[in-house]
C-alpha positions as semicolon CSV with decimal commas, in nm:
position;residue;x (nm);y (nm);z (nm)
1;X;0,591;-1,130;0,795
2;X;0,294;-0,884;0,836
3;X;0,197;-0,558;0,721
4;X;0,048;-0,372;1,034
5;X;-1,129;0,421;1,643
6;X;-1,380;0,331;1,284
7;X;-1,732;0,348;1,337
8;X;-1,795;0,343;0,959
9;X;-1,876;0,011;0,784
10;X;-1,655;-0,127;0,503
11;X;-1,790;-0,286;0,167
12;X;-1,704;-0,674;0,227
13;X;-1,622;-0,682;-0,162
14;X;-1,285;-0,484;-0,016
15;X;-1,095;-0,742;0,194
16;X;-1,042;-1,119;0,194
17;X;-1,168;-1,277;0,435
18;X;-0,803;-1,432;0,565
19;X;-0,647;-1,095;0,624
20;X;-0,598;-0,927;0,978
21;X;-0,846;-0,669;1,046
22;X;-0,885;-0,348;0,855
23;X;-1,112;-0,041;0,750
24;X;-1,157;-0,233;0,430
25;X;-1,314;-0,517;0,636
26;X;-1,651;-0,665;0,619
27;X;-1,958;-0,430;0,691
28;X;-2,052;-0,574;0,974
29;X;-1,731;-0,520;1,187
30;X;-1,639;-0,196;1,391
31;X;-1,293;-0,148;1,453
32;X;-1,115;-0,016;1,814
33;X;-0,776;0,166;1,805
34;X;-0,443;-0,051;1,893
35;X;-0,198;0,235;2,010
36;X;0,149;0,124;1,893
37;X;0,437;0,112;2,155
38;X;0,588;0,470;2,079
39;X;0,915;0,558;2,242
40;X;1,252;0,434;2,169
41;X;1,294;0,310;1,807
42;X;1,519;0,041;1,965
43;X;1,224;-0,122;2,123
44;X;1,152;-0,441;2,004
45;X;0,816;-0,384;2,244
46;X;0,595;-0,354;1,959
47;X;0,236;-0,435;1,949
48;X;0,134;-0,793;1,862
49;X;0,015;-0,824;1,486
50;X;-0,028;-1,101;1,245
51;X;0,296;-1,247;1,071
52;X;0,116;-1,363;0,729
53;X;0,142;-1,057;0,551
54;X;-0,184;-1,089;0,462
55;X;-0,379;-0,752;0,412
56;X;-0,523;-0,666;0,081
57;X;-0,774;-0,443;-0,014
58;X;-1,005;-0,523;-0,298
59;X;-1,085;-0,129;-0,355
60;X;-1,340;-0,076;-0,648
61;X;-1,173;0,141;-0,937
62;X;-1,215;0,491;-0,984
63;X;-1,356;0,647;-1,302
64;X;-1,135;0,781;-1,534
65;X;-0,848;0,777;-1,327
66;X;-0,585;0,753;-1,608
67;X;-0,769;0,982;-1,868
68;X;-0,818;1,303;-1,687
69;X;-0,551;1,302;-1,358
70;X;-0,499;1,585;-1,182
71;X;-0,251;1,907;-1,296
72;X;0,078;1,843;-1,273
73;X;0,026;1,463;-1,235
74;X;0,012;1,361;-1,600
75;X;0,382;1,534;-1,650
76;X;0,478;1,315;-1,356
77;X;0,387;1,012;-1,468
78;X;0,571;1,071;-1,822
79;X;0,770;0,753;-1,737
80;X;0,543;0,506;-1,673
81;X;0,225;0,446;-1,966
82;X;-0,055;0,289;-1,758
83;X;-0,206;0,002;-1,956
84;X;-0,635;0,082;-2,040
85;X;-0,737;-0,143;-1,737
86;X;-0,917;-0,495;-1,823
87;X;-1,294;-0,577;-1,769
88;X;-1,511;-0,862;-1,814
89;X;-1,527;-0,761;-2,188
90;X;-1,117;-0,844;-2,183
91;X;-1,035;-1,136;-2,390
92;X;-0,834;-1,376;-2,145
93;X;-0,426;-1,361;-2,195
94;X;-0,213;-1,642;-2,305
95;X;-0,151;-1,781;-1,947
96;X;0,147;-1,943;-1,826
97;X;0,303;-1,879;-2,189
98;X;0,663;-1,704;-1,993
99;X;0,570;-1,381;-1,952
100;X;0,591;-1,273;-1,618
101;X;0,263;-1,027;-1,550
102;X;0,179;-0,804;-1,246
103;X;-0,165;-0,763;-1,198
104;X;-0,304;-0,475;-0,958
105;X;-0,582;-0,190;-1,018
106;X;-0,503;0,206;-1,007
107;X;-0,676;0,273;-0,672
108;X;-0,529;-0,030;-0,444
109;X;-0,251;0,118;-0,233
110;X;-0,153;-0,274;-0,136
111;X;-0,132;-0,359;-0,526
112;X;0,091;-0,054;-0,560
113;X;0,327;-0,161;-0,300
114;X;0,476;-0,486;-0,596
115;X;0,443;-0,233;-0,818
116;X;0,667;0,015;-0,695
117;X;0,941;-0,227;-0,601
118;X;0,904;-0,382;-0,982
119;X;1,014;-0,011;-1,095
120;X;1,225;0,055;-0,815
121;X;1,457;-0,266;-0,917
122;X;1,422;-0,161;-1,275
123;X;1,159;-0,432;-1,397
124;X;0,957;-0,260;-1,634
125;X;1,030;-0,417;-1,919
126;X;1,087;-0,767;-1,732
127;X;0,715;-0,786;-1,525
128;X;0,449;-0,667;-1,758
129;X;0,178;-0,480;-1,578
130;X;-0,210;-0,574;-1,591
131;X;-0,428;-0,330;-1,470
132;X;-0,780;-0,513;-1,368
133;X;-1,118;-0,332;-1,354
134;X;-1,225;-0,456;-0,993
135;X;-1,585;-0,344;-1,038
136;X;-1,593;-0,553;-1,385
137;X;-1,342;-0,824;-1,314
138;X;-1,243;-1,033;-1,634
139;X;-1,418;-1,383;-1,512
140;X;-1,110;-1,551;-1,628
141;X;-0,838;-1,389;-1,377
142;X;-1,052;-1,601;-1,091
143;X;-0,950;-1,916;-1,307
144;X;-0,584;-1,856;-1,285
145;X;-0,593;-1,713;-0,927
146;X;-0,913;-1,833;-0,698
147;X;-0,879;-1,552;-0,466
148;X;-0,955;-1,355;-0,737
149;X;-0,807;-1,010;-0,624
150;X;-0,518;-0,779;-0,640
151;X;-0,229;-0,776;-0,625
152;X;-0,131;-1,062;-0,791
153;X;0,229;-1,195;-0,992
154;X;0,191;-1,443;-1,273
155;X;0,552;-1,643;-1,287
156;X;0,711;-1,960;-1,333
157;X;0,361;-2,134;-1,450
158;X;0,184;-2,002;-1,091
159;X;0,043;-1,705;-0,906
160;X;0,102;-1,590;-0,659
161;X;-0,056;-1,301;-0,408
162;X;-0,055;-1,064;-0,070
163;X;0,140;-0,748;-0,098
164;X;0,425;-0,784;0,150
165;X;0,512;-1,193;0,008
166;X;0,520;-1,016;-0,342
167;X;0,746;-0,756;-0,297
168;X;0,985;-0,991;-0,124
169;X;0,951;-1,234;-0,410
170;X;1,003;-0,998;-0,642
171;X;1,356;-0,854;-0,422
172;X;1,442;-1,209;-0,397
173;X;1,345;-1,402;-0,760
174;X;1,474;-1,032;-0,991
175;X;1,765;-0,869;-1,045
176;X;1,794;-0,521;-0,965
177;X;1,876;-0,294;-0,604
178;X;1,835;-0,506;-0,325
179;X;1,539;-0,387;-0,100
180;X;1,660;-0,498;0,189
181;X;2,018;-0,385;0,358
182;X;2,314;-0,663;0,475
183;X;2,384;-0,528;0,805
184;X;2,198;-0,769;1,013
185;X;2,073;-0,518;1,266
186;X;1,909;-0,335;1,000
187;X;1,753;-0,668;0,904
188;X;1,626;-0,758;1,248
189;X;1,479;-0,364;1,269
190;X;1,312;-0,404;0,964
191;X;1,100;-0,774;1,061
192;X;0,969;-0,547;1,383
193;X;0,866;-0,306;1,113
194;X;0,715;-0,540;0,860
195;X;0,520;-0,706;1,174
196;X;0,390;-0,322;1,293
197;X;0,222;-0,201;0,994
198;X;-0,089;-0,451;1,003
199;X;-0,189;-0,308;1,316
200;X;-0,031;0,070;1,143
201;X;-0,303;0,040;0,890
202;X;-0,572;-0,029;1,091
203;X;-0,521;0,261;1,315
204;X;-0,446;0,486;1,034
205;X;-0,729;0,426;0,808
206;X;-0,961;0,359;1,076
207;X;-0,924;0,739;1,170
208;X;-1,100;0,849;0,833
209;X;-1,408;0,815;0,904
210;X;-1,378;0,751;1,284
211;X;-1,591;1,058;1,560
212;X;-1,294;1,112;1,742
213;X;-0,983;1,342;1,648
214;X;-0,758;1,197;1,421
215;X;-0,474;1,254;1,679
216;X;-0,614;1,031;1,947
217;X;-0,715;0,782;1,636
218;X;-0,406;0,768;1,436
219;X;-0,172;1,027;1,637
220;X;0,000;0,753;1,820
221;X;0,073;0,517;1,475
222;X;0,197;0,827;1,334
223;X;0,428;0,928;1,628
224;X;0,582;0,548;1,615
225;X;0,668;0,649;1,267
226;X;0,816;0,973;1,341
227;X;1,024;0,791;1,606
228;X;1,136;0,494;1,399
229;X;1,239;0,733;1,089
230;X;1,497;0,848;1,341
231;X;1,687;0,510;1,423
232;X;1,935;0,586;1,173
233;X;2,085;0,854;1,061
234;X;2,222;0,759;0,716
235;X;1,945;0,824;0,503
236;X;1,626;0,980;0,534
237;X;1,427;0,624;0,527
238;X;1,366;0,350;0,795
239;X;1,621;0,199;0,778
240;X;1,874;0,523;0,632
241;X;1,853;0,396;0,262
242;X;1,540;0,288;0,101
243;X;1,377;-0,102;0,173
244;X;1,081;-0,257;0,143
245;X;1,005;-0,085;0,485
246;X;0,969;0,217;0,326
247;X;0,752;0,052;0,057
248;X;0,513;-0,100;0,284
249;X;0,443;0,200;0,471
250;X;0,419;0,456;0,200
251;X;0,112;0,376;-0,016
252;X;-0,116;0,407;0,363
253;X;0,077;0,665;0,470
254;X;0,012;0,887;0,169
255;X;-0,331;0,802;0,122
256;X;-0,332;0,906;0,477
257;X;-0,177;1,264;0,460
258;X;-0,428;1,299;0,151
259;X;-0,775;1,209;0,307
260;X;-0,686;1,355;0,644
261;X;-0,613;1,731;0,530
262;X;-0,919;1,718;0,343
263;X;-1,142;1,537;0,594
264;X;-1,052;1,623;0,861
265;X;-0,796;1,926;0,850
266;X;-0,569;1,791;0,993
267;X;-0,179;1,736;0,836
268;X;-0,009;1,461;0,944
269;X;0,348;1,593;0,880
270;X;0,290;1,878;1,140
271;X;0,514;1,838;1,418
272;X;0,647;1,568;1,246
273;X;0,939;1,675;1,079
274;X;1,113;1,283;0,979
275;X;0,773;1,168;0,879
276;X;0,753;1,496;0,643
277;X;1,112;1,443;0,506
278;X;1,052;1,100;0,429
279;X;0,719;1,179;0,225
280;X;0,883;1,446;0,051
281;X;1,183;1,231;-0,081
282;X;0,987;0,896;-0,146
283;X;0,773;1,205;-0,385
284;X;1,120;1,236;-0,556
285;X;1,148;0,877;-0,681
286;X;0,988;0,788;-1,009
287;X;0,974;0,449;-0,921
288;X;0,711;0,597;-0,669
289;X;0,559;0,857;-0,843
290;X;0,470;0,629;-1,175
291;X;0,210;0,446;-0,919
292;X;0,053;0,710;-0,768
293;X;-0,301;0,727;-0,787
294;X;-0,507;1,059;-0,903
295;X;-0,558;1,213;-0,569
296;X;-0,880;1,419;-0,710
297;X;-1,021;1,063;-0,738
298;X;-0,871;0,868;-0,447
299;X;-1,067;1,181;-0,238
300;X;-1,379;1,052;-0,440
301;X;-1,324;0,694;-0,353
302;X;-1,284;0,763;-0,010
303;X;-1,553;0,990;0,075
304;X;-1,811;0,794;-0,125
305;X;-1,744;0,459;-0,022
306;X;-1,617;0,518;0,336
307;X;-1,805;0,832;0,465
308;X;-2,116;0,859;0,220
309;X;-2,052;1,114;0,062
């Protein structure tokens, strides 16, 4: 299963090279809008996308995110302790030895996605996170996993990777809330999902730094949102209570309503009253919350990296 107008040019440090296109592609590419079909949320019409779930982002770390976050974030976070990241000063770990390790960085919203459904199933003290310094990799993490990026689960003597695979390994090797509902038609809805949100992030993060409006660039993937948050009317999720759906869409999504206000003044949850709802109760689950990354800095990361600033 997958994930889902740029004229800016990505560091190639900040995608594998396997992975379906994205704004955290290679310099050298130039990505063109793919407008989802938006209508009826019982359309199984959707757009074409890659079914490997591969779509990672390799994004280098931001400075200080953990020691000075933003007001009101700290209190937030009063749940979850965020390990002191690891660089190539960082001794290697006992590999392999049975304890199960999740390794991601602060400023990755694919690494977040395992991470949130570890909390969300009540992991913490089962998967022990590693947070890697991507700028300053440890040389030794490349030993134990050759693609050498994040995200990344250490467990039963391998490793394994991509963001969407991990999160259903996790739902289906772990104890803990199911992240995916039994009613069949729920399931079927949620593989169209899944298979949307490669092309979802493309069009959504492609409209950062992109010379048109952000409505003609990621208006459309928004408004297939908006529609699709109103299939069911159980629950204020995709699929009415909270799935890995939800998961894989949030951590673009968010970074999303966060660069786009500031860039480019424009708020995604206007006229979009499900999409809205949906952001503000996902912002009610600590599971969630714990892996949010410092906004102040995410801003940073964006407008250096991706617009030169």
């Amino acid at each position: 299963m997958a994930m889902g107008n740029f004229e800016a040019v990505m560091p190639a440090s900040l995608v594998s090279a396997t992975e379906a296109p994205s704004p955290f592609d290679d310099m050298s590419k130039k990505l063109e809008p793919v407008l989802p079909a938006v209508g009826n949320p019982e359309t199984k019409a959707l757009p074409a996308a890659n079914k490997s779930g591969k779509l990672e982002a390799e994004l280098p770390p931001l400075n200080s995110e953990c020691e000075s976050p933003a007001s009101g974030e700290e209190e937030k976070r009063k749940k979850e302790v965020r390990p002191t990241p690891l660089d190539a000063s960082s001794g290697s770990l006992a590999f392999f030895d049975g304890t199960i390790r999740l390794y991601v960085s602060y400023t990755c919203p694919y690494a977040q996605r395992p991470w949130i459904a570890r909390n969300y199933k009540g992991l913490q003290n089962t998967i022990e996170l590693i947070a890697l310094d991507l700028q300053d990799r440890p040389s030794w993490f490349k030993d134990i996993h050759p693609p050498n990026k994040v995200p990344a689960l250490e467990h039963n003597n391998q490793v394994v990777g991509e963001s969407l695979d991990l999160v259903k390994y996790i739902d289906a090797h772990f104890e803990g809330p199911p992240l995916l509902p039994d009613d069949s038609s729920k399931r079927e809805y949620a593989e169209e999902l899944l298979s949307y949100s490669n092309t979802y992030n493309k069009n959504v993060l492609g409209s950062f730094a992109s010379k048109g409006k952000p409505e003609d660039d990621a208006g459309p993937s928004l408004d297939f949102v908006e529609t699709s948050l109103s299939k069911y009317s159980d629950g204020p999720f995709f699929l009415g209570q909270f799935s890995m759906v939800d998961i894989i869409y949030i951590t673009i999504t968010a970074l999303a309503h966060l660069v786009l206000v500031d860039v480019k003044k424009y708020d995604i949850t206007t006229g979009r009253p499900n999409l809205a709802k949906w952001i503000e109760e996902l912002d009610k689950m600590q599971a969630y919350v714990d892996t949010k990354p410092v906004a102040q800095d995410m801003l940073d990361l964006i407008k250096k990296k991706f617009l030169g600033k």
